[in-house]
DOGU-476361 format. One line per 2 residues: number of its first residue (from 1); for each residue z, y, x of C-alpha. Coordinates in steps of 0.05 Angstrom, whole numbers. Layout:
<recs>
NUM	Z Y X; ...
</recs>
This chain:
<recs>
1	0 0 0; 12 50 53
3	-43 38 95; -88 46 30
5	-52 113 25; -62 134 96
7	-136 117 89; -148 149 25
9	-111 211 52; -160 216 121
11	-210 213 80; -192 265 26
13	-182 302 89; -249 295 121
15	-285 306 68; -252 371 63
17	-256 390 137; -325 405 129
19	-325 464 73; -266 491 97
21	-295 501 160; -368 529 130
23	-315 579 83; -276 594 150
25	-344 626 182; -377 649 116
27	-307 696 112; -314 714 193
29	-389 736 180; -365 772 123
31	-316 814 154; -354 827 217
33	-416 853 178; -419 855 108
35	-359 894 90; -372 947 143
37	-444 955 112; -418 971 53
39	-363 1015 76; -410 1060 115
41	-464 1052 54; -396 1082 5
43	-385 1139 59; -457 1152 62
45	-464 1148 -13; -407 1208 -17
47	-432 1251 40; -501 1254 0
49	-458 1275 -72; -422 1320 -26
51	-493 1364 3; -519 1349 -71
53	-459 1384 -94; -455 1440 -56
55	-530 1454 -67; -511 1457 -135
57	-454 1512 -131; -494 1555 -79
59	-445 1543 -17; -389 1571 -55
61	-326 1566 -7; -273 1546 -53
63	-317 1491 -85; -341 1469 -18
65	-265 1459 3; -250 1421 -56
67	-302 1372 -47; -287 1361 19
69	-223 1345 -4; -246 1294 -46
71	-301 1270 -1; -232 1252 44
73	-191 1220 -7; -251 1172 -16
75	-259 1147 42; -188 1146 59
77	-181 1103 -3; -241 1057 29
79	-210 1051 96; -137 1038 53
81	-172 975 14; -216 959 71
83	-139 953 109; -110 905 51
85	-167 855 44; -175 843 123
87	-90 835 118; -104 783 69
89	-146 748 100; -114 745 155
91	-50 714 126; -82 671 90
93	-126 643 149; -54 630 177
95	-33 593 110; -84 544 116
97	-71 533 187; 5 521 172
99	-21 476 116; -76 438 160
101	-18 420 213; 31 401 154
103	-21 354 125; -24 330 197
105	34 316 212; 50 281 136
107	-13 237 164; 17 219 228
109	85 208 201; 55 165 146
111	26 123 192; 78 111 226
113	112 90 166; 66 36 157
115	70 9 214; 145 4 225
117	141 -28 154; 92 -70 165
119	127 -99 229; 187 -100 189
121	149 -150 142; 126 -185 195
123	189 -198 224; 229 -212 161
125	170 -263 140; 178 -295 204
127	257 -305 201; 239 -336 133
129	191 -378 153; 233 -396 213
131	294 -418 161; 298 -493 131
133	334 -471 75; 278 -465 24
135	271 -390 -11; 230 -367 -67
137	240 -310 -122; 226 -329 -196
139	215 -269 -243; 217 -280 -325
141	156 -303 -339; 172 -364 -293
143	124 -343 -240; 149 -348 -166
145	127 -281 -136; 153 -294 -63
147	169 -356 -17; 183 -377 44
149	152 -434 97; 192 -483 80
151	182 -479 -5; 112 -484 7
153	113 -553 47; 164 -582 1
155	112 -559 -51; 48 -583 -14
157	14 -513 -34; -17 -450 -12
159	0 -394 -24; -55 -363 -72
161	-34 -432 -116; 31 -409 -110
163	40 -338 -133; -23 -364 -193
165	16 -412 -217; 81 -426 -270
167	145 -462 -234; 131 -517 -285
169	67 -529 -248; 102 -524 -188
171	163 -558 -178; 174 -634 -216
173	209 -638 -285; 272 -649 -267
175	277 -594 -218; 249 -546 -264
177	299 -566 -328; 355 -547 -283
179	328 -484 -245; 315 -462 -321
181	377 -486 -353; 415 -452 -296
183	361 -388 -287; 382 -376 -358
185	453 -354 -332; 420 -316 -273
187	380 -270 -325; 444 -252 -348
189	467 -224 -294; 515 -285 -262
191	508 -324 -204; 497 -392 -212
193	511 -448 -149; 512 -527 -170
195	491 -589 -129; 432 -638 -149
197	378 -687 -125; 313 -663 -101
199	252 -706 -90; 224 -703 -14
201	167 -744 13; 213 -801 38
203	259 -800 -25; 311 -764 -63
205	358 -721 -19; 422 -683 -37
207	422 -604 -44; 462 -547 -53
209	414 -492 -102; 444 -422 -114
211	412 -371 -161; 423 -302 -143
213	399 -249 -200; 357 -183 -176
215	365 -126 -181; 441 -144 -159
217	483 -107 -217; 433 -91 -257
219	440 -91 -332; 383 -140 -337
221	357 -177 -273; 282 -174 -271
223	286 -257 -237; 329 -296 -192
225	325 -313 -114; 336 -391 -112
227	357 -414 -47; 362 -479 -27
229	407 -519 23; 394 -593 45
231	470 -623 43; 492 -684 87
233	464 -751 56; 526 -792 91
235	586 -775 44; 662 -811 45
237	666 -860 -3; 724 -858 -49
239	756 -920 -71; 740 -933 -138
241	811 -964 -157; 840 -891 -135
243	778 -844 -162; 764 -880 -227
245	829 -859 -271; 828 -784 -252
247	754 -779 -261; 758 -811 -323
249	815 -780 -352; 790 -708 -334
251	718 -729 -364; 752 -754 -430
253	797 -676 -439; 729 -640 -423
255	694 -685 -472; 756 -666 -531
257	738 -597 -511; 670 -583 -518
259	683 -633 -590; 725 -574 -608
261	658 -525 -611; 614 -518 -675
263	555 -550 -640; 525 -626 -631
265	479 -594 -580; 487 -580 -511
267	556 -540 -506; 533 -495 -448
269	469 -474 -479; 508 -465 -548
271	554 -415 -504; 487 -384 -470
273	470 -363 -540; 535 -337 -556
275	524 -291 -500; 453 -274 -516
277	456 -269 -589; 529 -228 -589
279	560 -285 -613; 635 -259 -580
281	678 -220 -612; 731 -168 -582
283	804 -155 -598; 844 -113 -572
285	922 -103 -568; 964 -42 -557
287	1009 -40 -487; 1070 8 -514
289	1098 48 -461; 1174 46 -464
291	1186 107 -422; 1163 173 -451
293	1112 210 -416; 1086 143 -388
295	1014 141 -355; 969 112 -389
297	998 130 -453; 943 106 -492
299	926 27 -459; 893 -43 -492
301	885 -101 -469; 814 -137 -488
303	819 -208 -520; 761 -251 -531
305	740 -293 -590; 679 -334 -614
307	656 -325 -677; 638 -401 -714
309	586 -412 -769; 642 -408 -826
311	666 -338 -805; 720 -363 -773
313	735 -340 -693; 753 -395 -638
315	800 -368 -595; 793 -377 -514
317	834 -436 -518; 778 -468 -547
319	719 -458 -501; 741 -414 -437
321	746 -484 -396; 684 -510 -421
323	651 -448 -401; 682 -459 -326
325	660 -526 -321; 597 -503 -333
327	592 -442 -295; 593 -387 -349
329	651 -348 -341; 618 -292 -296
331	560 -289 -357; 617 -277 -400
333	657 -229 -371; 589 -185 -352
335	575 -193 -424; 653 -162 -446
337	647 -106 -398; 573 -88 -434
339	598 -97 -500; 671 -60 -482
341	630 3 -445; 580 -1 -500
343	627 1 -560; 671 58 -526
345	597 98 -519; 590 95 -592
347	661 112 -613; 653 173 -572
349	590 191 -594; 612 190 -669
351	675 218 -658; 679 282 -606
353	753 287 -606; 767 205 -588
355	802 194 -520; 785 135 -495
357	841 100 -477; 855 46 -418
359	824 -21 -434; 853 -76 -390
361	801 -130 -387; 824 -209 -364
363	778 -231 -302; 770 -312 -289
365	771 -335 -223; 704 -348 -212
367	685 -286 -226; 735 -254 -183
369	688 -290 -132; 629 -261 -147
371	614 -210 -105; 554 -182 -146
373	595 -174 -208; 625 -96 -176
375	558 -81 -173; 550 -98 -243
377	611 -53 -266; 591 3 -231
379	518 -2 -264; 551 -5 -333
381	599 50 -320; 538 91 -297
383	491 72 -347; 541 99 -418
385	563 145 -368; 648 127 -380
387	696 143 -326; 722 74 -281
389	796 102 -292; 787 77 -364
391	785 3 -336; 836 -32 -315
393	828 -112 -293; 870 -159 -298
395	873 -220 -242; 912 -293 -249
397	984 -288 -198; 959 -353 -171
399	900 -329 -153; 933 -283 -95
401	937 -339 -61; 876 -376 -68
403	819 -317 -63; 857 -253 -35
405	801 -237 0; 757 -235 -63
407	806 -194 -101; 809 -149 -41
409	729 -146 -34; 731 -125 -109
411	782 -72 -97; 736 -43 -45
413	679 -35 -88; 713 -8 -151
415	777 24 -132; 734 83 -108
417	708 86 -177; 786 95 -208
419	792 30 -239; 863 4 -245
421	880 -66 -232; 945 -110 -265
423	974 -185 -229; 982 -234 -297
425	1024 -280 -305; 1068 -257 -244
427	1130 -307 -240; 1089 -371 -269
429	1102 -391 -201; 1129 -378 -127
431	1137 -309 -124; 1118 -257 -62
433	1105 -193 -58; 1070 -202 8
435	995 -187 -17; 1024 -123 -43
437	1022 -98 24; 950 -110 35
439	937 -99 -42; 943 -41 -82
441	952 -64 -150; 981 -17 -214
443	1008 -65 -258; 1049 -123 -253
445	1049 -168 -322; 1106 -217 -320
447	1092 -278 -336; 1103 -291 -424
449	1138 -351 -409; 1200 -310 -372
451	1205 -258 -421; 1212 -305 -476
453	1268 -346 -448; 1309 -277 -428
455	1358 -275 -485; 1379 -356 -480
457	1367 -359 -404; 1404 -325 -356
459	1367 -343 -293; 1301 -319 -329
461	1337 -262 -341; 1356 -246 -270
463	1294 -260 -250; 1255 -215 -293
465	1313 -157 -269; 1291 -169 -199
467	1212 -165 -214; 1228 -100 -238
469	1264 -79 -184; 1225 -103 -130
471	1163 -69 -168; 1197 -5 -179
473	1205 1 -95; 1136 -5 -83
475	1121 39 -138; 1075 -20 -181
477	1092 -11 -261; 1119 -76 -299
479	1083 -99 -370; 1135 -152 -408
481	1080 -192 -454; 1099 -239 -506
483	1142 -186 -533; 1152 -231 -605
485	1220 -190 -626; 1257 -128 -630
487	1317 -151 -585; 1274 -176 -539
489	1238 -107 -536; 1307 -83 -520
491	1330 -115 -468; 1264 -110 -427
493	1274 -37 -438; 1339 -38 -412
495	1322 -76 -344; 1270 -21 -324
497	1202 -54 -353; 1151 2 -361
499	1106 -33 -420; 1116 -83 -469
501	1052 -122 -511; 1064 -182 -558
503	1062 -186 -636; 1138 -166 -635
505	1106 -96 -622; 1034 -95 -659
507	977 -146 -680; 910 -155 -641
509	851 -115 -687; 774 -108 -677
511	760 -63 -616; 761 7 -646
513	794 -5 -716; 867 7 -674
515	840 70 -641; 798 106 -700
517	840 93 -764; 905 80 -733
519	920 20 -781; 930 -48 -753
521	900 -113 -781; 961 -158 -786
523	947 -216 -822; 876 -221 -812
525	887 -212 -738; 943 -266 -730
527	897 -311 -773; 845 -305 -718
529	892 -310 -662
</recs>
């Protein structure tokens, strides 16, 4: 593309070079001859009215002078004009020099463009080439637009064949089901990794496929890289006496599970149409500050639910871990923060004087991993043009220990941006306060399971008390959830806790109903929960 640019621009520019320069010398022969012709022709024009003139009034002295007079003012008027256009000329001959060694240097800078790109090309298609991962780029229409070396061997293709034809066409059945079953989630947004079987010229081998969507956080990816990794074929063999009972024990829950969804189908593409089709519903739940003047004042938490044929909503219980097993939980929570920043876009739109408040949104481990899903906030947050201090995310306690590096990647990216971020479930098991020194979290949420048990439990009790205070020194705010009764609302209040949430305090409602009307669903909403 840029060398057609460079050579369309020498040429626009040498086919101007000639009439420019035949203009350059018509304008030099002009000034050098033709306008002092016709300045002296003027002068000689007035000198003749001048003697005509003075023949008429008989040499009379007064009418003489005034002539002259004018016969002076003419020409100096001449000589005056004759002064401007040469001026003009002048600066505009050095215009179009300026402009001729602009255009120049545009040109040489241009090429020099293309041909650092074009050795950039080189050498990026050479490191691909060079890897034996296989890489190729699959847009929507199911046409791969780019590969590497090693794609088109395992294909046995060129590459005209290549970019002409569909991935059906390309790649056997099998390997096609699953790059679309699994692109499906990649459209979305999410990036999907699984291990399969892949035919090679001497038999099936094991691999290791990730999709990776492009653009990387955009609202909706345009394809998905698909990069594939040949995995060991020798493997340690697990007794069968030990493996069996596990496997089949963990394979009969996940199989009660997915029996628990409104579909005979496949459960995961019966969730990939929940996503698609808006099949989710949001809640939300106040978080009551218990100390006035309290920042946020205004703050929700986000609950999910899936809405079932007979109007009835499943709540996460009853599909979040089939949506793990099969790799959706990243599609899903892209799909609440659209719908969240979408929602709060409209409220404000129909209402000028609604604050949005602080929505505190649950993240699932895996998509705590996912590095692109930052990106993906920060697009969203962009795109309906709401501030990031209105967010607030909420990570599993265990999961300080088992991807603090992830949680502190994601700080990195969206901290910047103001958004807040709360520890669940702190308590539900060894507790330390070490990541809080390389972590700068807001919120602390005890775990519900403590607060419950601190009116009959003394030890949960104390234990709660010193959460509190060990939060209050490193200046991190406490939330008490579970919050069922008014004592219990009490006595969290009187240990130092900074929020409370639970159906002691108010009912979960459709996102929006809580904030515009001010009236809470109650039955409806614990009928749903």
């Amino acid at each position: 593309m840029a060398a057609t640019f460079i050579h369309s621009t020498e040429s626009r520019y040498a086919m101007s070079a000639a009439p420019s320069t035949t203009l350059a010398h018509a304008k030099a022969w002009i000034r050098r001859y033709v306008t002092p012709f016709f300045t002296a022709l003027a002068i000689l024009a007035l000198c003749v009215m001048l003697v005509f003139a003075i023949y008429l009034t008989q040499a009379d002295l007064e009418w003489t002078a005034f002539l002259f007079g004018v016969l002076f003012a003419a020409i100096l008027s001449l000589v005056t004009q004759n002064i401007k256009v040469q001026w003009r000329l002048v600066r505009r001959n050095a215009q179009l020099r300026r402009s001729k060694e602009l255009l120049a240097e545009a040109v040489t800078r241009t090429e020099r463009s293309a041909q650092a790109l074009k050795m950039a090309d080189q050498r990026f298609g050479a490191v691909l080439d060079a890897l034996p991962a296989m890489v190729f780029f699959v847009d929507r229409e199911e046409r791969c637009r780019f590969h590497n070396l090693a794609f088109a061997n395992w294909c046995g293709k060129d590459a005209a064949d290549i970019g002409r034809l569909s991935l059906s066409a390309l790649v056997p059945p099998p390997v096609h089901q699953a790059l679309e079953t699994q692109g499906r989630a990649a459209l979305l947004g999410a990036e999907a990794q699984f291990d399969t079987q892949w035919p090679f010229p001497d038999g099936e081998r094991p691999v290791a496929v990730k999709l990776l969507p492009y653009p990387v956080g955009a609202q909706t990816a345009s394809g998905f890289y698909v990069f594939v990794f040949a995995l060991p074929t020798a493997r340690a063999e697990v007794p069968a006496a030990a493996a069996a009972p596990d496997a089949s024990s963990a394979a009969v829950y996940l199989d009660a599970m997915e029996q628990q969804l409104p579909t005979s189908d496949d459960p995961r593409e019966y969730l990939l149409n929940a996503i698609e089709e808006d099949q989710f519903l949001l809640l939300e739940q106040p978080i009551e500050p218990l100390v006035h003047g309290e920042r946020p004042a205004v703050f929700r938490e986000i609950l999910l639910r899936l809405r079932e044929h007979d109007d009835r909503t499943l709540p996460p219980g009853g599909f979040i871990e089939v949506a793990e097993h099969h790799g959706l939980m990243p599609a899903i929570d892209r799909w609440v923060i659209r719908k969240l920043l979408k929602s709060a876009a409209a409220m404000k739109e129909a209402d000028r004087s609604w604050h949005m408040p602080v929505y505190s949104v649950n993240l699932n481990d895996a998509t705590v991993c996912d590095r692109t899903f930052a990106n993906h906030v920060a697009a969203q947050l962009r795109h309906w043009k709401l501030p990031g201090a209105k967010l607030c995310f909420e990570v599993r306690h265990r999961a300080l220990a088992e991807h603090e590096s992830d949680i502190k990647a994601l700080m990195e990216h969206l901290k910047p941006l103001g958004c807040l971020f709360t520890v669940d479930g702190f308590g539900s098991h060894k507790v330390s306060f070490a990541p809080f020194t390389r972590l700068q979290f807001d919120f602390v949420k005890i775990d519900s399971s403590i607060v419950g048990s601190i009116l009959r439990d003394k030890s949960e009790l104390a234990k709660a008390r010193a959460i509190v205070l060990a939060c209050d020194k490193i200046d991190v705010r406490t939330i008490a959830p579970g919050v069922e009764e008014q004592a219990t609302r009490e006595k969290v209040k009187e240990i130092g806790v900074d929020y409370v949430q639970g159906f002691g305090i108010e009912s979960p409602g459709p996102l929006g109903v809580l904030n515009l009307s001010g009236v809470p669903v109650g039955s409806a909403s614990a009928a749903q929960r």
